[in-house]
One Martini backbone bead per residue (centre of mass of N, CA, C, O) as a GRO file, in nm:
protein
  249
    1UNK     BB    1  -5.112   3.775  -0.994
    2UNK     BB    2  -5.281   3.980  -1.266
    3UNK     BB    3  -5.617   4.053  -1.427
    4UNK     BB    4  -5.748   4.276  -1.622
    5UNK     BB    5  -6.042   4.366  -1.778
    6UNK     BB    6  -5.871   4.496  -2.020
    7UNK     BB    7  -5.614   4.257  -2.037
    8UNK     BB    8  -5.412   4.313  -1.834
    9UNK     BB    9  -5.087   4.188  -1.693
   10UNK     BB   10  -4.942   4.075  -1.369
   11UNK     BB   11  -4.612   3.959  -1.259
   12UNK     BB   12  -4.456   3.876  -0.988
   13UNK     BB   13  -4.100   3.772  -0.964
   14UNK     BB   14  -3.895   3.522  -0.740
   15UNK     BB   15  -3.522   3.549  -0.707
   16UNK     BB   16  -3.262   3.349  -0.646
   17UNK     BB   17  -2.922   3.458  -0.561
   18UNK     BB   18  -2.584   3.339  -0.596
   19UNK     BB   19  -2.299   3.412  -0.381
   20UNK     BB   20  -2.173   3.204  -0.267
   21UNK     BB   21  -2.304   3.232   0.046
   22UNK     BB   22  -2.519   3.448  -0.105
   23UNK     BB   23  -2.797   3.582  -0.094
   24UNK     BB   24  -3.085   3.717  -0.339
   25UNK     BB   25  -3.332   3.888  -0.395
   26UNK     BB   26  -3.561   3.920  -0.665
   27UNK     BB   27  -3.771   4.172  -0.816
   28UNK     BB   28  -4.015   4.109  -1.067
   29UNK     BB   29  -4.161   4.281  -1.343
   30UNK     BB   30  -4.452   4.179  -1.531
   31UNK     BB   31  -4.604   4.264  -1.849
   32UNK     BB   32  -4.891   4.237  -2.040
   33UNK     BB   33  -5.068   4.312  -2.263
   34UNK     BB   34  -5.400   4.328  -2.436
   35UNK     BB   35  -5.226   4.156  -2.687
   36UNK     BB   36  -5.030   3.935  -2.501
   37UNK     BB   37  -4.732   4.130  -2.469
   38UNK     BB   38  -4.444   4.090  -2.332
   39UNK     BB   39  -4.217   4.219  -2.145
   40UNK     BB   40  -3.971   4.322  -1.986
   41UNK     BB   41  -3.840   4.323  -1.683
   42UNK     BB   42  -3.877   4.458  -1.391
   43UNK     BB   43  -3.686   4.578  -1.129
   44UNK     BB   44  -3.747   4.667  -0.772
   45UNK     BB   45  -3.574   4.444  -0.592
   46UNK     BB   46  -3.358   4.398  -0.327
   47UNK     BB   47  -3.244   4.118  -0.120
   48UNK     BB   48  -2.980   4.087   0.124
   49UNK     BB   49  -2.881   3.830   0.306
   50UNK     BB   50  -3.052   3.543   0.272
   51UNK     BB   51  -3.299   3.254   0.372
   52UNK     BB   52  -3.553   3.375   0.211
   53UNK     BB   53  -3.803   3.456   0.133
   54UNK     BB   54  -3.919   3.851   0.197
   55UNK     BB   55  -4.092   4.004  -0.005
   56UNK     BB   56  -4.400   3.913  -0.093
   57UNK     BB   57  -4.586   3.961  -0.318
   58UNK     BB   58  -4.845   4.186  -0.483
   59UNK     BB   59  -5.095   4.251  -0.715
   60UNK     BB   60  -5.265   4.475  -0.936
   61UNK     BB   61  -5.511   4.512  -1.235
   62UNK     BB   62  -5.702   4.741  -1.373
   63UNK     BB   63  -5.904   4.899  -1.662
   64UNK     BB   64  -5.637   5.092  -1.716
   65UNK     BB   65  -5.387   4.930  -1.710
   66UNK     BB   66  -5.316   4.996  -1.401
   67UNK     BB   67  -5.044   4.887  -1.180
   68UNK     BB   68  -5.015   4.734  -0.830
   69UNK     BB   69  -4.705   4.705  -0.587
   70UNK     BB   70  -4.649   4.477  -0.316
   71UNK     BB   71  -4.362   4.507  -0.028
   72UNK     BB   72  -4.130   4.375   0.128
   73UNK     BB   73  -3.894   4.597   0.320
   74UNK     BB   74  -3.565   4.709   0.393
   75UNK     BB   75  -3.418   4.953   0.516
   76UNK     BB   76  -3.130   5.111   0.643
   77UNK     BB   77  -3.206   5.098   0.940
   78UNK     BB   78  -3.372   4.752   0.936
   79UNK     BB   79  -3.647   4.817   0.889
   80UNK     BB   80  -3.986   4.679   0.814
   81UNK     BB   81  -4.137   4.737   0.527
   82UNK     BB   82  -4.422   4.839   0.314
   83UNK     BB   83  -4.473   4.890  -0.005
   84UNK     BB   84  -4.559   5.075  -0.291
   85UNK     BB   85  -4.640   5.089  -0.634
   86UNK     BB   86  -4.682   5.271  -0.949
   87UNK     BB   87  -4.825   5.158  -1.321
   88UNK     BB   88  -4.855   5.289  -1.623
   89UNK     BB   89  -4.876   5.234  -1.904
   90UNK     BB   90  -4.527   5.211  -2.047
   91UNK     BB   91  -4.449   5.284  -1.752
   92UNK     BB   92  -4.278   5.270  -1.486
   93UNK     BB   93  -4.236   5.203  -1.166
   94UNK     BB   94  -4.281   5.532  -0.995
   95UNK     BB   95  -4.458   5.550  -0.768
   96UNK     BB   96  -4.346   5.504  -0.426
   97UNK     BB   97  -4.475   5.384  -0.106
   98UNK     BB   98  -4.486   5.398   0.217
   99UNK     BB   99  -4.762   5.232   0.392
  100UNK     BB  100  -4.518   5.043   0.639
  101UNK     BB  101  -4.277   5.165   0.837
  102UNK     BB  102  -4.318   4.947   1.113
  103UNK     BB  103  -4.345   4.585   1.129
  104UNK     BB  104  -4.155   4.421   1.139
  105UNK     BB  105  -4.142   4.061   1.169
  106UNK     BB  106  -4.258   3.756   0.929
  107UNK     BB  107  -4.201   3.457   0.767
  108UNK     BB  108  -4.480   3.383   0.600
  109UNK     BB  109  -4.594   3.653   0.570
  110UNK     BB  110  -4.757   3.881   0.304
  111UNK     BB  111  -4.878   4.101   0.205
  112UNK     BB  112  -5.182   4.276   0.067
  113UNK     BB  113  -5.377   4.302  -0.243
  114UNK     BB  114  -5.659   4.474  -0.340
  115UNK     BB  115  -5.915   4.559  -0.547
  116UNK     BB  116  -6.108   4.741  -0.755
  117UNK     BB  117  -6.155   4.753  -1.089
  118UNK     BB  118  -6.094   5.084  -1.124
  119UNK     BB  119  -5.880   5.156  -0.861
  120UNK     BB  120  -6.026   5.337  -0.677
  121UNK     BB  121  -5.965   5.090  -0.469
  122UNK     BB  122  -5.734   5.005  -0.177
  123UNK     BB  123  -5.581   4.745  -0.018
  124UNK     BB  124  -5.313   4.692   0.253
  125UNK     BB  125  -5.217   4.419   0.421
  126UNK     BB  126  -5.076   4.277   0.751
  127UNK     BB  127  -4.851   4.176   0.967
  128UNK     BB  128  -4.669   4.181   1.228
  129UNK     BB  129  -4.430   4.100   1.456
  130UNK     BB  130  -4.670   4.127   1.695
  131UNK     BB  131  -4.978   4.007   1.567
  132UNK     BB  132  -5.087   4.222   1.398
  133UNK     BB  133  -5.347   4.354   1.217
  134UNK     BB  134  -5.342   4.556   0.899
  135UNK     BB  135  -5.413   4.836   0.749
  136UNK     BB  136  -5.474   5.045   0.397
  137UNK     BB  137  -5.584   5.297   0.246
  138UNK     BB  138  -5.689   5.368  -0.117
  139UNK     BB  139  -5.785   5.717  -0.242
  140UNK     BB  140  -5.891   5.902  -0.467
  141UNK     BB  141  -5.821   6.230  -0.350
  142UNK     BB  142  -5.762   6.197  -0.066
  143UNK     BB  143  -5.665   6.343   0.264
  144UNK     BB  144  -5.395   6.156   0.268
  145UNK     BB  145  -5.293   6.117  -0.040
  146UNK     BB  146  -5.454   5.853  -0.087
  147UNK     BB  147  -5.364   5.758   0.194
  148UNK     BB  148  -5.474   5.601   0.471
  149UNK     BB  149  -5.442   5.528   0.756
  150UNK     BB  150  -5.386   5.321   1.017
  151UNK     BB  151  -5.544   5.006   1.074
  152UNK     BB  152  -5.656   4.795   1.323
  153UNK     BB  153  -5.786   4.480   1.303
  154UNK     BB  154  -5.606   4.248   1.443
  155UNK     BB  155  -5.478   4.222   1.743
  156UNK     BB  156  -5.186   4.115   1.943
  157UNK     BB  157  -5.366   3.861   2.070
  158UNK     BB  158  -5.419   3.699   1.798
  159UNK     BB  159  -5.193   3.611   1.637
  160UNK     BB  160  -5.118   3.673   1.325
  161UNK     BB  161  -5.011   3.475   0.988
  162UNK     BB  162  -5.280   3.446   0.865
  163UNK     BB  163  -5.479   3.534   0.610
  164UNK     BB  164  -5.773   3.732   0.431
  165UNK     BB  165  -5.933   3.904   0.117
  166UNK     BB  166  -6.186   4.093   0.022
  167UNK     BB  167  -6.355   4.280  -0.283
  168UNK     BB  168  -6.586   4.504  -0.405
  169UNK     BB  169  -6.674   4.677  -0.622
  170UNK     BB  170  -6.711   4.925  -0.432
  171UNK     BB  171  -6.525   4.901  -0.170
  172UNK     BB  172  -6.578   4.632   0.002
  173UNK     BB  173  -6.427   4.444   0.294
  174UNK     BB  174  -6.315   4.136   0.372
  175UNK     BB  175  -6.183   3.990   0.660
  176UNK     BB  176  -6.020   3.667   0.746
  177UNK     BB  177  -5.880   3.494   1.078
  178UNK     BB  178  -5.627   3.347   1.250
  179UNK     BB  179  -5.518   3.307   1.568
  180UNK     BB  180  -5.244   3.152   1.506
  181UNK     BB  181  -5.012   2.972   1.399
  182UNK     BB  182  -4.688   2.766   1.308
  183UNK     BB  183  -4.547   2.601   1.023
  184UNK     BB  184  -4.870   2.435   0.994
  185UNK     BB  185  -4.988   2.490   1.223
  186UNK     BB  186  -5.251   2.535   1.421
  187UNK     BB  187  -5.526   2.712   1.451
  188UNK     BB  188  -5.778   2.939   1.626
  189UNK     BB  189  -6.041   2.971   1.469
  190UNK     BB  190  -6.237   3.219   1.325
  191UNK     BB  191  -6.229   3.535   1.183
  192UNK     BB  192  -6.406   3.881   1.147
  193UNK     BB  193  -6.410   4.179   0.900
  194UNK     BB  194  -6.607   4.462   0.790
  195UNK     BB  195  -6.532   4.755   0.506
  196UNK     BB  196  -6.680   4.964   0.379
  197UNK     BB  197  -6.690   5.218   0.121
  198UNK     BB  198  -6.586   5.453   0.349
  199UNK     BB  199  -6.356   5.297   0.571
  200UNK     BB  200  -6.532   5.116   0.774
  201UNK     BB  201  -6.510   4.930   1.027
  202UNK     BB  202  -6.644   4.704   1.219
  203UNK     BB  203  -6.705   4.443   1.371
  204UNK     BB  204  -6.628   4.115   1.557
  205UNK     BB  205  -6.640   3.775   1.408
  206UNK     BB  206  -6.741   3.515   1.484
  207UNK     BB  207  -6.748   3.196   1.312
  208UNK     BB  208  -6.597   3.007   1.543
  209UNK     BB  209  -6.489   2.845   1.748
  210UNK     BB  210  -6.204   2.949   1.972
  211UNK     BB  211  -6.095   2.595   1.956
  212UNK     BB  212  -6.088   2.571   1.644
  213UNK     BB  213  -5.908   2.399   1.427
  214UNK     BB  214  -5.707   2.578   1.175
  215UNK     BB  215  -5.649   2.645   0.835
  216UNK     BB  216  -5.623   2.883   0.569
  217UNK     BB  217  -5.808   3.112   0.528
  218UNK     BB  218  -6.075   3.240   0.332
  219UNK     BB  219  -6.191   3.526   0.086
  220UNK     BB  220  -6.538   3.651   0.043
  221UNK     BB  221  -6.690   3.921  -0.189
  222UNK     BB  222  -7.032   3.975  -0.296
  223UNK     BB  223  -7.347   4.095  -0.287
  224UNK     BB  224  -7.293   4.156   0.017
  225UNK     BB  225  -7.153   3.869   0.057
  226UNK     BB  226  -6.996   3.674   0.294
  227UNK     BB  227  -6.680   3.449   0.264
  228UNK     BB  228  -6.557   3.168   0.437
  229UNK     BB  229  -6.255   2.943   0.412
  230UNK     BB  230  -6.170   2.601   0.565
  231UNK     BB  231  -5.971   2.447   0.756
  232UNK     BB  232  -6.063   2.119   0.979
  233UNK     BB  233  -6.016   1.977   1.252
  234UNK     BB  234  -6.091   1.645   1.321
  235UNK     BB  235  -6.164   1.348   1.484
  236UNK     BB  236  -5.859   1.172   1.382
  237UNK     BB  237  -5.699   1.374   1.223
  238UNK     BB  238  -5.931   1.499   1.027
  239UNK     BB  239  -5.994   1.706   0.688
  240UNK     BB  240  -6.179   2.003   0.633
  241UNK     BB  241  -6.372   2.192   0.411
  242UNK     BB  242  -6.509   2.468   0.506
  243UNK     BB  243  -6.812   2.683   0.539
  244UNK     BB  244  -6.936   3.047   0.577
  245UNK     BB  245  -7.196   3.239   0.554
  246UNK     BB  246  -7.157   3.633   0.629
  247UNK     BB  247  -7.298   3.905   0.814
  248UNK     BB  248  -7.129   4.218   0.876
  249UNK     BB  249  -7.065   4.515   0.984
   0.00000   0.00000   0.00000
């Protein structure tokens, strides 16, 4: 879910039906208006044929109340990518763009999307089926219509399945995220990159040592610093949880 500064909020709800043997995800959107009143459910799409949950939506609410989800789907010809709608008060998600061409598939993570309070910046994320993490950015106006390039953030060598983003006023990001982990396992180490307003993404940090095991990184950003926060197993097979404050170019 997402709540604008303007007042205005939207949640994007996943839900399964069954017809005999057959499963089906339905993706709805709902969006409060600023003075608290819900809409009836805006239906965005259809996966038949499923075993689990795989659209895995993200929503961002700006302060001119115009709603942006992303979500996993699966084209005509099999492949899976990442959709982008984008709508204004009171009119339908009308504008719907393939963000992410040809994603592979990963069974627990999907897109993420970041965004500054007025809109003007935003970011999607994902992780490929062969372990790289990518980014997009969105910037109105700008030279690629909106979408700039598909930019790899971390290597297919990291195999990542987790991470986490966060974005600051200005509209600079951070991410970070763990080696492996699948289903509950440990990954190994934290990592973190950092890009900035111009939508240069910077060096790769090493946050934690790279044999530290580590679940569900999480990412903030604001004040020019960033900050990740993480489970970390220790010895005696005890989790705690760790933070580390970091400065990245």
């Amino acid at each position: 879910m997402a709540l604008g500064s303007g007042g205005e909020a939207a949640v994007v709800v996943s839900t399964i039906r069954a017809k005999g043997d057959l499963l089906t995800e339905v993706l709805t959107l709902f969006r409060r208006t600023p003075d608290g009143v819900w809409g009836a459910g805006e239906e965005i799409t259809r996966l038949p044929d499923i075993t689990f949950l795989i659209g895995l939506p993200d929503v961002a609410v700006d302060r001119y109340d115009r709603t942006t989800v992303v979500w996993r789907d699966q084209a005509d010809d099999g492949r899976w990518q990442v959709l982008a709608g984008r709508a204004r008060p009171d009119q339908p998600l009308h504008v719907v763009k393939v963000v992410a061409p040809d994603t592979g598939f990963t069974y627990e993570s999907g897109p993420q999307l970041v965004a500054n309070p007025d809109g003007g910046v935003m970011l999607v994320t994902w992780t490929r089926g062969n372990g790289a993490l990518q980014a997009r950015r969105w910037l109105p106006g700008g030279p690629h219509r909106n979408w700039g390039p598909i930019v790899s953030v971390a290597p297919q060598t990291d195999d990542v399945l987790f991470w986490s983003t966060a974005m600051e006023r200005n509209g600079r990001v951070v991410a970070v995220w763990t080696r492996g982990g699948w289903f509950g396992t440990d990954g190994l180490g934290v990592l973190a990159r950092r890009m900035n307003r111009y939508g240069d993404w910077g060096r790769l940090a090493e946050i934690t040592s790279p044999t530290t095991h580590v679940l569900m990184p999480l990412a903030g950003e604001g004040a020019d610093d960033s900050l990740a926060v993480w489970w970390q197993r220790r010895p005696g097979d005890r989790w705690v949880t760790r933070a580390s404050a970091f400065l990245v170019d």
